[in-house]
Every structure is written in C-alpha cells, then in structure tokens.
C-alpha positions, 0 to 999 in steps of 0.5 A: 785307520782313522786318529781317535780323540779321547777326552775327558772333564774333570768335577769333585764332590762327596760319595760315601764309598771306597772303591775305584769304579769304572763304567763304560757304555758303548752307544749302540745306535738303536731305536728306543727299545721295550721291555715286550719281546714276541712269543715266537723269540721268547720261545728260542731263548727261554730255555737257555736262558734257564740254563745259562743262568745255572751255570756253575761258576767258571774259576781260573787262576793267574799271576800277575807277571811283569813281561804281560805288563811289558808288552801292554805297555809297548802295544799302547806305546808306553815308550818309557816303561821302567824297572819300578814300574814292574816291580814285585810288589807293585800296585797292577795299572788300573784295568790291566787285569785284562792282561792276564786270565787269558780264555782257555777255549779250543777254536771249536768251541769259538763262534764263527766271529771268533768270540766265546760262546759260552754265555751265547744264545742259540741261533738266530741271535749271532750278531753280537755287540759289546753294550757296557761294563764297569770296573770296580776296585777295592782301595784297600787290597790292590792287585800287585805285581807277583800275587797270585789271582782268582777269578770267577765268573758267573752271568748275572742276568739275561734281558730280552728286549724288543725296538719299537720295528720290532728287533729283538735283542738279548742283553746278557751280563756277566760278574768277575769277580777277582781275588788275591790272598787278602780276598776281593780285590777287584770287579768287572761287569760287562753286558754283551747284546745280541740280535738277530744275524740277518737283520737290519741294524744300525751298526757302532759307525755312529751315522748320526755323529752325535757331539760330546756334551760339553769341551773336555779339560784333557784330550789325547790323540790315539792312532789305532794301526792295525799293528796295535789292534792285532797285538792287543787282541794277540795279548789278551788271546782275544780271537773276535775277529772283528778287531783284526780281520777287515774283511770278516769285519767289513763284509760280514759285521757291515763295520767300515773297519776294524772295531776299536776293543771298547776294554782297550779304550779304558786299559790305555788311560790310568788313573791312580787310587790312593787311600788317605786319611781325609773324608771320602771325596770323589774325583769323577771324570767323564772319559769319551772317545770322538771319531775323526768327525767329532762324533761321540764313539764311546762314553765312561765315567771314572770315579776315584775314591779316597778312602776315609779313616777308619 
C-alpha cells in the first residue's frame, strides 16, 4: 500500500469560544449537486426518514482504560508510549474516544459491507461513503483516563440530494454526545452518504489529483500496511470491510485498495487544548492528507482554543 503525506499550515487569530473543535471533510469526487431529488427516490426513503429521525436516543456506557490507549498507540507506531502518558487521571489524547464505545451489534444486524445499519436507508441506497464530521471539545471538562463515560447517540438530520446526471444521494447525520460525571465533555458529528448501489460513481481514488492549496509548514509520511488498517478496525470493532478486505474492497466497492479510516486520519495527529488565563485566541491548522501523487485525499481544519478568564 501506498505512503500518505499528511501536512498542515499553521495561522492565529480571534474567536469568541472555548472549545477544541475538529472537522474533516473527505472530497467525495462528485458533480455538483441539487436540493431536487425525483418523486420515484423521494417516495423509497420518505418513510424512513420519518422514522429514523424518531428514533430514540441510543445510550452506551464505557470507561476510559489504559490498555485500549495501549494498543492504539502501538497501531499508530507510538513507539515510546510511557507510564505518565496512561496514567488514571490523565487528559484522554484528543479523538481517542474513538477507542472506546465499541458497537455492540450482532453480524446479523450488519450490512452486507459489514457496517452499522442502524441509521441506513433501505435498498437501493447500499453504497455507502463517509462525507464529513467534526470533534468538538469542552476545554473546561477533559475526558480522563479512569472516568466513566456516556454516549448518546441520535441522527441529526437526513438530506437527500440529486447531481446534475441525476444520481440521487441520502446525506445522513449523526451527534454523540459524550459525557462523564462533570457533564458534557465532548461532541462527534459525522455525515455518512449514500447512493444507489448500482450506479456509476466516481469513487474516493480522486482521478483528477487535485493539489493542496498552498506548501504546508509540517509534514509526516504515514504507511498504511494492511497490519495497521486491519489492527485499527480489529481496535475499534469496526467490521466495514472496505478497511481490511482487498478484494470486497476492489471487486464490490470498485476502491483500488483498502480504504484509509477517515477518523484514524485525525486520531494519528494530536493536538493539546490548554486553558490559560489570557484572551480567547485561536490556533487554526489546516490538516490535509496527499495520495502518493500529491493529490488531495482528505482535508480538516483544527482549531485550538484558549479559554478566557472568567
């Protein structure tokens, strides 16, 4: 598999906030697209997307242990991970939560991708894309190593948009919300697509190598073996087969290969969120992710806040 380069540019300026926020949009190669979807579309989904949005709220409950931090670290070669590091008490590594609430969800109730059905549309929208999320953190209340955590998880909303060749898409998003004993510590949106599955897209390979904006400040090179991608998805129970199976991967999804997690992307980066007593500035970095031709395969935005006095 192919070396990555993830780069990113660093600028100041003034924000009236206190929060640490993360968003990551992955291109998803598309034409243009409407707000106009046909009735024949409108008419499969438009039940579901009652109900769906109905939903009760799913609630899971975790504790932020050190051996799961452990063996993320060693997936992402962290090769001097110490004892302080993984200490009770410790502040948990930015976006990696995603250690931990892994899906309880028997094989039956799994696509035939592997993934989480729960939120899905009915057929014939199978083919399934990750299309952007977002972290946000309080400053204020840290998740730490040894609390005890809650999630809920609810869809946010459903959008169901039309290219201009007239592909319909289901845009559907998703809020956990995080809590430990001191209350909300943490959000994680994130928006999954989903099209037709016979129809002829544009997959993630990017044909058309689109360039980064601008040179980047910091740059590392990240080999994604297949070792790594299956121990990621093996960590966080995550059975979408396109991260570990080639051949589901290349022969059904038409990816040239295993598909790079968009969430392990931003959990192999880290960024520390220190409250201080000054004014609220901001450190923004664009993060962006190249393809071993210098193509743009995935853009974020990170913002640090400083918290203000009260």
């Amino acid at each position: 598999m192919a070396t990555l380069l993830i780069s990113s540019t660093r600028h100041a300026y003034l924000r009236a906030s206190a929060a640490y926020r993360v968003s990551l949009m992955h291109p998803l190669a598309l034409r243009p697209l409407s707000s106009v979807t046909s009735p024949s579309a409108a008419e499969v989904i438009a039940d579901w997307k009652v109900a769906v949005l109905k939903k009760p709220v799913i609630v899971e409950r975790d504790t932020i242990r050190p051996q799961p931090l452990q063996q993320l670290a060693m997936t992402l070669d962290k090769t001097t991970p110490t004892a302080q590091l993984f200490k009770k008490g410790a502040p948990l590594p930015v976006n990696w939560h995603h250690a931990f609430f892994p899906p309880m969800i028997g094989e039956a109730d799994l696509g035939q991708d592997g993934y989480d059905m729960a939120h899905a549309p009915p057929a014939p929208f199978l083919a399934r894309m990750w299309a952007g999320g977002g972290v946000e953190q309080n400053p204020s209340n840290l998740l730490k190593i040894g609390q005890e955590m809650m999630m809920k998880t609810k869809c946010t909303g459903v959008d169901i948009k039309q290219s201009r060749s007239g592909e319909t898409m289901v845009f559907v998003s998703l809020e956990k919300l995080i809590e430990n004993e001191h209350g909300w510590a943490l959000t994680d949106r994130r928006t999954l697509v989903y099209m037709e599955k016979d129809e002829k897209r544009v997959n993630t390979s990017n044909p058309k190598n689109v360039k980064p904006r601008r040179e980047a400040d910091f740059s590392m090179a990240v080999h994604p073996t297949a070792i790594l991608l299956f121990r990621y998805s093996a960590l966080t129970f995550n059975s979408h087969r396109i991260h570990f199976d080639h051949e589901y991967a290349n022969k059904i999804e038409d990816h040239p290969e295993r598909a790079y997690d968009s969430i392990f992307k931003v959990c192999s980066r880290n960024t520390a969120v220190v409250p201080t007593m000054d004014a609220d500035v901001v450190e923004s970095y664009e993060v962006w992710v190249e393809n071993p031709e210098g193509g743009l395969a995935m853009s974020s935005t990170v913002e640090v806040v400083q918290e203000a006095k009260a």
